[in-house]
N, C-alpha and C positions, 0 to 999 in steps of 0.2 A: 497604509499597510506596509508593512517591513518582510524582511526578507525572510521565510520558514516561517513565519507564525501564521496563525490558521486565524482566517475572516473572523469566525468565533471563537473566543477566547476557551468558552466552553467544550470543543473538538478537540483541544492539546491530549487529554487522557485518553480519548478513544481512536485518535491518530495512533499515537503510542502502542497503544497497545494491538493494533491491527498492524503496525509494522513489525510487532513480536510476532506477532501471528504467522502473517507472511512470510517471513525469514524461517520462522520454524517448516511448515509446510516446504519451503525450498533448498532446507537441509542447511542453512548459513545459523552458524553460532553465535547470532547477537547476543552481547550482554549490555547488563546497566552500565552508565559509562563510558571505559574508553573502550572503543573496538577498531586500532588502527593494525591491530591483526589480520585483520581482513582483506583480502585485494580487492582493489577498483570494479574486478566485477562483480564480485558477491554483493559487496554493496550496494551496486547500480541494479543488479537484480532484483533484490529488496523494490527498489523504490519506484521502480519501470513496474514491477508487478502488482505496486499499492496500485499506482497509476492507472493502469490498463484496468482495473478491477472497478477504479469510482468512475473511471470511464464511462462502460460497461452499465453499470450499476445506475448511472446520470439518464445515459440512452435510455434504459430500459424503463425508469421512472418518465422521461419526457414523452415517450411514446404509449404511457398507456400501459406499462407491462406487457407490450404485445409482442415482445421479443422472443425467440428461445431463448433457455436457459441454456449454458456453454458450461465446461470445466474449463478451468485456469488455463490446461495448455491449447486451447481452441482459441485463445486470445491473439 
């Protein structure tokens, strides 16, 4: 396993496209590309918040779904 690629090969499009996701929800203007427009924490915020969310998401699948449900800033 290398470094950024996802255990399944098949996850690269739906990573992708949940880190547009995210970045929109958080008001950060990803684009296709280069985005070295961006400062160190918009970007970090992106990716702390994919994080925190398959976190989340992992827990809540491991337990049964017997977790509450949170909104993003509850995280």
């Amino acid at each position: 396993m290398g470094y950024n690629r996802p255990v399944n090969p098949n996850a690269r499009e739906a990573l992708s496209q949940y880190k547009y996701e995210i970045a929109n929800e958080l008001g950060v203007n990803l684009k296709q590309g280069y985005n070295g427009d961006l400062t160190s924490a918009q970007a970090g915020s992106v990716g702390g918040e994919m994080v925190k969310r398959m976190i989340h998401q992992q827990e809540q699948q491991m337990s049964g779904g017997n977790t509450p449900p949170s909104t993003p800033s509850q995280y």
